[in-house]
N, C-alpha and C positions, 0 to 999 in steps of 0.2 A: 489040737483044736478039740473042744468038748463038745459034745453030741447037741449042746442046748443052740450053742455060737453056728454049728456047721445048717440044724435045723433051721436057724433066724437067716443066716446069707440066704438059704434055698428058697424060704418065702419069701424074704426079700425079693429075690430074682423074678421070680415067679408074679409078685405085685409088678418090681419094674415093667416086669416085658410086658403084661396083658394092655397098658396103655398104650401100646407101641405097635401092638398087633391089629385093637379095634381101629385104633389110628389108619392104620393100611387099608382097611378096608374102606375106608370114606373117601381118603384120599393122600396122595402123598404127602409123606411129612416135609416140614421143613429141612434143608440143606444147611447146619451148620456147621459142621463139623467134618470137612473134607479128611482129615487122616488123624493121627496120633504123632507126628514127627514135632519136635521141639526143637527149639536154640541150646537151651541152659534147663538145667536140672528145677533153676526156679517158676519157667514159663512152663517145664512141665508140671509141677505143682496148681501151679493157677487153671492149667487144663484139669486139673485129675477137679480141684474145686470146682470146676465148670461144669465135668461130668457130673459131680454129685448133684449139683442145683440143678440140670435140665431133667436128671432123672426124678426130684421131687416136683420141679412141674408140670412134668407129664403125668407123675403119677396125681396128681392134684391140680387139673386144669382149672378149676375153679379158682380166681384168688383171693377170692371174700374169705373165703375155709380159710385157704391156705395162707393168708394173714391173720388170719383169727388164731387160726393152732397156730401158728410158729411163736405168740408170744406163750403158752401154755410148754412148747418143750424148750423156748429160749432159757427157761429158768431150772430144767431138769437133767441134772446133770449125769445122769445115765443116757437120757437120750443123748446129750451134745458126745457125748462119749461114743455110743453108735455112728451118728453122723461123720464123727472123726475117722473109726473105722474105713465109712465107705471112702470117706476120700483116699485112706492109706490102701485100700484096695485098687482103687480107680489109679493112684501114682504109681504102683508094681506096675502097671498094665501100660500106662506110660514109658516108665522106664526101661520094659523091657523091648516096649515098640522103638525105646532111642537107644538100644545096645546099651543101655545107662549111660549114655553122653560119655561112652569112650572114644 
């Protein structure tokens, strides 16, 4: 992994979690997501996609923005490249919480 990719996960991380933190302090978040266990390796895909999308809503509560930009990186194929990433990240985390559906 090069220093530039390992640098981008870590702010990434760092943008995810501060929405999640100020979050805590107003009040509890929403319960949606009780665990990581899956059926099939494709309902865990669909979860790892779920994570990515609550994590850009949190990070973007607003959704005037956050439908404003989405058609601005819909058409930028480095970002949808990114976006791909988190979700192959978000499916390891998946897969490893379902012993990979052995």
């Amino acid at each position: 992994m090069t220093i530039k990719c390992t640098t981008a996960i870590g702010i990434a991380v760092l943008v995810l979690g501060l929405p999640l933190s100020l979050q805590a302090q107003d009040k509890a978040p929403e319960r949606w997501l009780p665990n990581l266990i899956t059926e099939t390796p494709q309902e865990g895909f669909e979860l790892a996609v779920k994570l990515s999308r609550m994590g850009v809503k949190s990070t973007q509560p607003d959704k005037e923005v956050l439908f404003r930009e989405r058609a601005k990186y819909a058409q930028n194929g480095e970002a949808l490249m990114h976006a791909s990433e988190v979700v192959a990240i978000h499916f390891q985390t998946v897969a490893a919480a379902n012993s990979y559906w052995k």
